[in-house]
Structure formats: C-alpha cells, structure tokens
C-alpha positions in Angstrom: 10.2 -10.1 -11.6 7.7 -12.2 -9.4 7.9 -12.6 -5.6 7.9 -16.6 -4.1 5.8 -16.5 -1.1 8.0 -18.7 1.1 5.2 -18.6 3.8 2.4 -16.3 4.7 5.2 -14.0 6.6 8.3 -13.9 4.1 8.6 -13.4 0.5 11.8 -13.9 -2.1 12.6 -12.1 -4.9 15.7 -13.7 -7.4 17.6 -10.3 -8.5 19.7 -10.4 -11.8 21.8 -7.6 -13.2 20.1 -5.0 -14.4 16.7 -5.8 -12.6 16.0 -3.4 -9.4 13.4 -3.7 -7.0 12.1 -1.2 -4.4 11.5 -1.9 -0.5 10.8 -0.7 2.8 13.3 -0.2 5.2 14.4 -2.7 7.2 12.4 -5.5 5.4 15.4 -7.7 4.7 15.5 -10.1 6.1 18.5 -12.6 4.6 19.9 -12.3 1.0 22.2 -14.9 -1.4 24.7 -13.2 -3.9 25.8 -10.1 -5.3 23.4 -7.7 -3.8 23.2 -4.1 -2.5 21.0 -1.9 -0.6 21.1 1.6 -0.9 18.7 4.7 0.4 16.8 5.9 -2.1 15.7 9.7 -1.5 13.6 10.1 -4.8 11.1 7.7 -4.0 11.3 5.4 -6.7 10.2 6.1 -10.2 7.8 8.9 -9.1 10.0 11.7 -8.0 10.2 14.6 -6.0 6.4 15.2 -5.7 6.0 11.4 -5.1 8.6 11.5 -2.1 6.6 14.7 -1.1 3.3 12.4 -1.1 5.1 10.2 1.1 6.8 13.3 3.6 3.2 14.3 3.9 1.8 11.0 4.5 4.1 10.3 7.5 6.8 8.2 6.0 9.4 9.5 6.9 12.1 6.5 6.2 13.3 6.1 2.3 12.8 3.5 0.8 15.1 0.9 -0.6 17.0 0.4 -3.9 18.0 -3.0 -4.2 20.1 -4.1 -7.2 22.3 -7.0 -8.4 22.4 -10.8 -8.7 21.2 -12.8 -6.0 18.3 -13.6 -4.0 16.5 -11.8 -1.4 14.0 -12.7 1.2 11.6 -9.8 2.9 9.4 -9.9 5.7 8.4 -7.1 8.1 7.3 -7.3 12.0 5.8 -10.8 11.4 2.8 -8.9 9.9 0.9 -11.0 6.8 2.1 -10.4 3.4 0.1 -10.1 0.3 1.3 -10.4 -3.3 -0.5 -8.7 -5.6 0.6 -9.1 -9.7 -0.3 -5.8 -12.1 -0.7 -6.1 -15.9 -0.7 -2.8 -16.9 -3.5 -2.1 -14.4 -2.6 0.9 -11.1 -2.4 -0.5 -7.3 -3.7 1.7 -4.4 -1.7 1.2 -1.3 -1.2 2.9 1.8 2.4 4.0 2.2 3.3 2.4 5.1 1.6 -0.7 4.0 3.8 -1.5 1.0 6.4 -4.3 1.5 8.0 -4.3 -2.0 8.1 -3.8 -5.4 9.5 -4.5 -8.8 11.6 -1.7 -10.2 9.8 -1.5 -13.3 6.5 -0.2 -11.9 5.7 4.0 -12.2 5.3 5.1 -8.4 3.1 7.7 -7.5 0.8 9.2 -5.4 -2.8 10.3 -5.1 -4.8 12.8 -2.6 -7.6 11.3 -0.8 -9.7 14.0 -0.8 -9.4 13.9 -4.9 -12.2 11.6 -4.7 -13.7 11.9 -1.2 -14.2 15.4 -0.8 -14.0 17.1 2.8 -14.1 13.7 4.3 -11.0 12.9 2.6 -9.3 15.5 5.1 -12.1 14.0 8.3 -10.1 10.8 7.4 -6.6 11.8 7.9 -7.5 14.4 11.4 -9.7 11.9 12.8 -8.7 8.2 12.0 -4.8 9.0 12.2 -3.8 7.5 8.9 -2.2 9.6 5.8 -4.0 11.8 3.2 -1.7 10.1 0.6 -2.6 6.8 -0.9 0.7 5.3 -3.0 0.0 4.9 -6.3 1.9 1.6 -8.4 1.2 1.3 -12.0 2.6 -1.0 -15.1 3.7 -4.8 -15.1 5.1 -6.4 -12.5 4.9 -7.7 -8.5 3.9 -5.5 -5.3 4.0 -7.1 -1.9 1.8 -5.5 0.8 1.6 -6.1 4.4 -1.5 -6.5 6.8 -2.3 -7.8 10.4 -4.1 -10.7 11.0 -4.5 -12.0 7.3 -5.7 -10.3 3.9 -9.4 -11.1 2.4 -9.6 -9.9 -1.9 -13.3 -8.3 -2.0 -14.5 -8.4 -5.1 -16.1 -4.9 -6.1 -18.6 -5.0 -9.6 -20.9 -2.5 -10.9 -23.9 -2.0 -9.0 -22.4 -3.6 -5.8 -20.4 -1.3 -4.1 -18.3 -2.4 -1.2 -17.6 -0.6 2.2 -14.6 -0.8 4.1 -13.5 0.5 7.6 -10.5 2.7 6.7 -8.1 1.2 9.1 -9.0 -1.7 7.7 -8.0 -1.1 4.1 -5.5 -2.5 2.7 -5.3 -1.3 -1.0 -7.2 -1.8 -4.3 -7.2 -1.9 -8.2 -9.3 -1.8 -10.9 -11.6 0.9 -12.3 -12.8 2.0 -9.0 -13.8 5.2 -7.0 -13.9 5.9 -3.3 -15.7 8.1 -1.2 -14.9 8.4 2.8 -18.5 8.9 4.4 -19.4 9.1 8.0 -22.4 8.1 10.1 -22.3 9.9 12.8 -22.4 13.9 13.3 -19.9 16.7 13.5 -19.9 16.6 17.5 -19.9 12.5 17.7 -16.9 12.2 15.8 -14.8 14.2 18.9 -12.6 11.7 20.2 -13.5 8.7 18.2 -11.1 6.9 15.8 -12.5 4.8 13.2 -14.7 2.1 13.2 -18.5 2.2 12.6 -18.0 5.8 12.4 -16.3 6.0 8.8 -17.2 3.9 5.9 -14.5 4.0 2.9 -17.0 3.0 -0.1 -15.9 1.8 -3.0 -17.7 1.1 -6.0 -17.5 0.3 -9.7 -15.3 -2.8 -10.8 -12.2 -4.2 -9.2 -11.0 -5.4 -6.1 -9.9 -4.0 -2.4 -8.0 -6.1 0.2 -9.2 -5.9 3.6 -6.7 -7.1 6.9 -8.2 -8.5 9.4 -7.1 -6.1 11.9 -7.6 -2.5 12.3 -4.5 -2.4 14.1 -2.3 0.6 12.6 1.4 -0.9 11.2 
C-alpha cells in the first residue's frame, strides 16, 4: 500500500480488507469507510523485544493497528511529513519520528551503541534522545515526521556524511554510523547537541536530515 501525500502536512492511505497498516497514536486525523483502530501492545510485527526497544527508547504510547476498507488521512502536530518507499531494503528511524507504516513491513529495533560504541550511550545521557533506533524492513510505504522540512543526503563510498543527531531523521542503504564528539569529557557537562556530537555516516545510501533540531 502506498501513502498519497495530500500536502506536505497530511498523508492518505486507501485500506482494503485484509491490508493493515501501523500508526502512531493520535495521527488520525479523518477517515472514509469501514475502518478500525485498535491499540496494539506488540509493537507491530517485531514483538515483545521490539516493544521493549520502544519501552526503552521512551515511547511509551502503542502504536496503532488500523484495518478494513476505507480511507484514512494522517498527520501529526503540523510537523513535515516524509514518505519514504522500501523494496526489500531496512529503514532506520527514530521511534518517535515514525508517522506510519504498511502492515507488511518486519519492525524491529537496533541499539545504537551496536555501531557507535561508548558514544552510542554519550548520545542518549547527553543529547536526550533514545538508545533505540526503529528498524522497518521489506516492501512497502513508511511515513516519517520532521520539523521545518526534510533534505535526502545522499551518502556514497568514500564520502561519508555527518549529521547533528537531533537533526536526524532516519536512513537506509548499506550504511554504518558512528556517534563522535568534538569536545572533551568535562565540555560536554551541560551541553545538548549541536557542534558537540557528530552522527557520521558512511558507505552507500541515504539519511534524511529536518531542518530543525527541535525534539518532536
């Protein structure tokens, strides 16, 4: 199923029987039809542990099940919405970040410090955002959210791109990151982001950068 962006704010999905999509709560906005909404506990397709991922993370709201024949239209807090289509390929997005997504897509989740080491944990104490990036993998649409407007970097081999981390958005492709800071130990006391962390990440893909570093 593919999300019709209806304007840079509000998306619609046309449901039929048997199709399901997943969203966050409280992103209806209007619906058409035979539809229903119901808390999902599970976390999608990935689980107890990916629920967990998302406990940990700060997400404490379930998401939500939606199922039948209609049409639906999403939007959240007038923030900017992003549509991003996967063949076969694994989105990273930041939990509270995701909008929606198509039913048929395996959720999971992935620990930051997996691939960024210590600073992986430095991220999460220091820059207030989650040690759990949501992982989205197989065919089909994921809507994301962002403030101010979304940019598509493109990353390639040799070229590595660096990213605030409040700024990040999410990204896909055969790509690693690594949290790195430029300041010392004592210098990062008190201080939130910004020039102070850099989120590299390199190899071949793409990661979407908001305009804002404004937390959702």
């Amino acid at each position: 199923m593919a999300f019709r962006e209806i304007n840079s704010k509000m998306i619609e999905a046309r449901l039929m029987p048997g199709q399901r999509l997943f969203s966050q709560r409280g992103a209806m906005l209007a619906y058409r039809g035979d539809v229903t909404f119901t808390p999902n506990l599970t976390g999608g397709q990935g689980g107890v542990m990916s629920m967990i991922g998302r406990r940990v993370a700060g997400e404490a709201t379930p998401l939500m099940t939606v199922e039948g024949d209609g049409t639906v239209m999403f939007g959240h807090g007038g923030h900017h919405i992003q549509v991003v289509e996967l063949a076969g390929d694994t989105l990273y997005v930041e939990a509270d970040r995701l909008l929606a997504f198509d039913g048929t897509l395996e959720q999971g989740t992935m620990f930051l410090g997996s691939q960024g080491g210590v600073m992986g944990l430095v991220r999460g104490q220091v820059t207030g955002q989650g040690l759990f990036t949501t992982t989205l993998r197989g065919h089909g649409s994921v809507a994301v959210m962002a403030h101010g407007g979304v940019i598509e970097l493109p990353i390639t081999p040799g070229r590595p791109v660096h990213v605030d981390p409040q700024a990040y958005v999410a990204h896909h492709g055969d790509v690693r990151n690594k949290l790195s800071t430029a300041l010392g130990w004592r210098d990062m006391v008190g201080r939130g982001s910004g020039e102070a962390f850099q989120l590299e990440l390199s190899g071949s893909g793409v990661v979407y950068v908001q305009a804002s570093e404004e937390k959702l």
